[in-house]
C-alpha angles and dihedrals in degrees: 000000000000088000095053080052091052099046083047083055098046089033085060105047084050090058091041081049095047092049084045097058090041091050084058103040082056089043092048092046093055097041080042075193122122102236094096092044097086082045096052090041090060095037082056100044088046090052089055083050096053100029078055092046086052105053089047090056090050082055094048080048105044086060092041087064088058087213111159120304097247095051085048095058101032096067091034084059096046089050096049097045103032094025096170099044088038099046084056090035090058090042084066116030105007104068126098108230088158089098097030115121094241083064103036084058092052092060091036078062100047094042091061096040087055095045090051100053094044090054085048089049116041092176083078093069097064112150119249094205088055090063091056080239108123118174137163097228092062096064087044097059090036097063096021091060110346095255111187120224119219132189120199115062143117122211124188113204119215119194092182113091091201089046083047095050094041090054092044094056088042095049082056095046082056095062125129102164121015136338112216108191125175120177130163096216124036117174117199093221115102108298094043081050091053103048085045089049086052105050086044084058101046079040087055089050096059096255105139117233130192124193139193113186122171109254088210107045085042093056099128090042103124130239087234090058100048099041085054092062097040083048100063090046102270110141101230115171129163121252098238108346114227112205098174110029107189093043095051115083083190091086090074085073116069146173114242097167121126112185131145121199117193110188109326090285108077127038124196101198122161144088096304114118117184113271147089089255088064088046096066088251093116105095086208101058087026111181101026106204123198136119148247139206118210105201134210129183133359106004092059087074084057097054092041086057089063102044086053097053087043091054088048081055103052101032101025080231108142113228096158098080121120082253100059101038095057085046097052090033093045094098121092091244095134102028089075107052109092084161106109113214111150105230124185113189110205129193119198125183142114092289093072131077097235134029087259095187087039087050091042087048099049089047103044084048092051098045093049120122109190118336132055120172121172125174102186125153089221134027103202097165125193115211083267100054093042097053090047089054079045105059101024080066084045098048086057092258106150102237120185113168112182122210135169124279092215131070119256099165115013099222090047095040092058090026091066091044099061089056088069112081092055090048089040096050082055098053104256111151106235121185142189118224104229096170095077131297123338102226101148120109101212132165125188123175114187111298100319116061135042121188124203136159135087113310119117107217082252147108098252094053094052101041109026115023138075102253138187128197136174110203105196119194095197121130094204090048098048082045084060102049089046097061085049086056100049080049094055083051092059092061091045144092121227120232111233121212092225101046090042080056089056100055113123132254097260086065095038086054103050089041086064093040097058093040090058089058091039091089097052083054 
């Protein structure tokens, strides 16, 4: 903490120095006389000191994080070789804020929100042990990021983004109380102005509704859009404002949640964000395939708990009172579920002390017994994650991880790729998704646990962004999302060992390329 103090210090007088030597450039252009020649030489000669000091003291910091070796030395590398780019490059990704107090305070929040709820609602301790259902990845979740098991719930899994979208607006039509929505991209085309028109309505008809959008991913949202909606009632406030973009290193941390609460009685929680795009009307991505989880009974209230402490977070407006708990918790929306489908809801962010869904992957991959199945859209792999692929494959666990076959983003996209040789020469399965664009965040480990949310199977994901997952130990559900997942085979192209080895020098090169970047991610 007090390192990251001392590099804002130093990062400050190098920005007092910088606006002093431009102040005196400009001084010296307009005089066109020499007498502030000599002064401008030595501003100029004190800014490479302290650029250099700096530099030297992001290193010192860099080792004194004790962050992996290979993230260590690849930005000291980048710094050293490429000193300017890397030195902007580090202001915005490099920097650990998973320790910083903006973001202690914001645990310490949810934290609260979720221990109050639970004392309010004593049907969220039950026992798992009680259930005869024993698992490792309980205990994990339950001391990583006190993830509250809950019992009673039914979740209906949708794998058609139109059919996703369709049951989302009609859940809100439904409404009779509130409406909580948090999503990471909103586009203002005609799926972005429907779901707008109809929020304004149920605004209109006194039904209150709370918003959290991602400043940074909603860029291009117009005013118009958002002052419609603010118009008509509907909170609508930004996850983490940046004013001024290219001097924040804050963007780097974003909310990727997408999550819809209606009531207290129904939750919408998976990968779809709000546009056409995600609706299979771009030509170029063509069919867009991910999944949602519509979810009934206990595990609402968890997810409740977060958007609460999220909006805390975002408005400074307290919903976590006795008061307002009993108010947004008052429907019958858990007293009528008798179905019995162990749900645990994890939230994963800077703002926790571990990579809770990194944690929750590499454990689900290494206690696996026969089965591992992953749809993810990148596969951005740290040395843990890896090994554990490795020698689940290894260990003659069956592992088919399916990815797209276009490019979204041009570095992930190569980046994942570069990961497949050494998976393939193991004898994991890996596939291509030719149908469209493979968008779904899916998890299956042999015939017990489904995992569905948010997170991407990549770095970013685990490290930097705002993530929701819902880990199901439910045999019928699993059973579900398996057969989803044969069908998604059946629209993919398998990756062979031999022809992977053929591929030219251009994509061998970009491969490497992006994975050298992969751990500054």
């Amino acid at each position: 903490m007090a390192s990251h103090k001392a590099l804002d210090i130093i990062l400050l007088i190098l920005a007092l120095l910088l606006s002093l030597f431009v102040i005196a450039s400009i001084t010296q252009l307009i005089s066109g006389g020499d007498i502030l020649q000599t002064f401008t030489q030595i501003t100029a000669q004190t800014i490479n000191i302290i650029f250099a000091i700096t530099i030297v003291m992001i290193i010192v910091v860099l080792v004194l994080e004790n962050s992996s070796p290979v993230h260590t030395l690849a930005w000291i590398m980048v710094l050293i070789f490429i000193p300017v780019v890397g030195f902007i490059f580090y202001l915005f990704f490099g920097r650990n804020w998973r320790k910083i107090k903006l973001f202690n305070r914001k645990a310490m929040q949810d934290t609260e929100a979720l221990n109050m709820l639970a004392e309010r609602h004593p049907l969220l301790s039950s026992n798992f042990l009680e259930q005869g259902l024993e698992h490792k990845l309980h205990r994990l979740l339950k001391n990583n990021s006190k993830a509250i098991l809950t019992i009673h719930n039914e979740i209906e899994l949708i794998h058609d983004t139109t059919m996703a979208f369709d049951a989302i607006c009609a859940g809100i039509e439904s409404a009779r109380h509130y409406v909580f929505l948090e999503y990471f991209a909103i586009a203002a085309d005609s799926t972005g102005q429907y779901l707008k028109n109809l929020l304004i309505k149920k605004a209109k008809a006194g039904i209150e509704i709370r918003f959290i959008y991602d400043d940074i991913a909603c860029w291009r949202l117009p005013h118009s859009f958002k002052n419609e909606l603010r118009e008509a009632g509907v909170k609508f406030v930004p996850f983490m404002p940046v004013w001024i973009p290219l001097l924040n290193s804050r963007m780097n941390y974003r909310n990727h949640r997408k999550l819809v609460i209606v009531d207290g009685a129904k939750a919408y929680l998976g990968g779809l964000n709000i546009g056409d795009k995600y609706l299979g009307k771009d030509p170029y991505y063509g069919h867009w395939r991910d999944s949602l989880a519509i979810i009934e009974g206990e595990s609402v209230l968890s997810l409740l708990a977060i958007f609460i402490a999220d909006w805390y977070f975002v408005s400074k407006e307290r919903l976590f009172d006795p008061q307002s708990l009993d108010r947004y918790t008052s429907t019958d929306q858990c007293r009528n579920i008798e179905h019995i489908s162990p749900v645990q809801v994890v939230a994963s962010g800077p703002d926790t002390h571990h990579a809770n869904i990194m944690q929750l992957y590499f454990s689900a991959i290494a206690n696996a017994d026969h089965l591992i199945r992953i749809n993810t859209p990148y596969l951005i792999l740290n040395d843990a994650l890896l090994m554990a692929l490795k020698t689940a494959a290894i260990s003659g666990v069956k592992v088919q991880i399916i990815l797209p076959s276009k490019v979204d983003h041009w570095i992930v996209f190569w980046g994942s790729r570069s990961y497949f040789q050494e998976l393939l020469e193991v004898g994991v399965e890996i596939y291509e998704y030719m149908r469209g664009f493979m968008h779904a965040k899916i998890l299956i480990v042999d015939e017990e646990i489904l995992g569905l949310g948010t997170a991407n199977m990549d770095l970013r994901s685990f490290n930097h962004n705002f993530e929701l997952m819902a880990l199901a130990y439910d045999d019928s559900l699993v059973d579900k999302a398996s057969k989803a997942f044969d069908e998604d085979l059946t629209y993919s192209r398998q990756i062979n060992l031999e022809e992977f080895e053929k591929r030219n020098l251009l994509q061998r090169s970009k491969e490497s390329l992006c994975r050298l970047f992969s751990p500054l991610l």
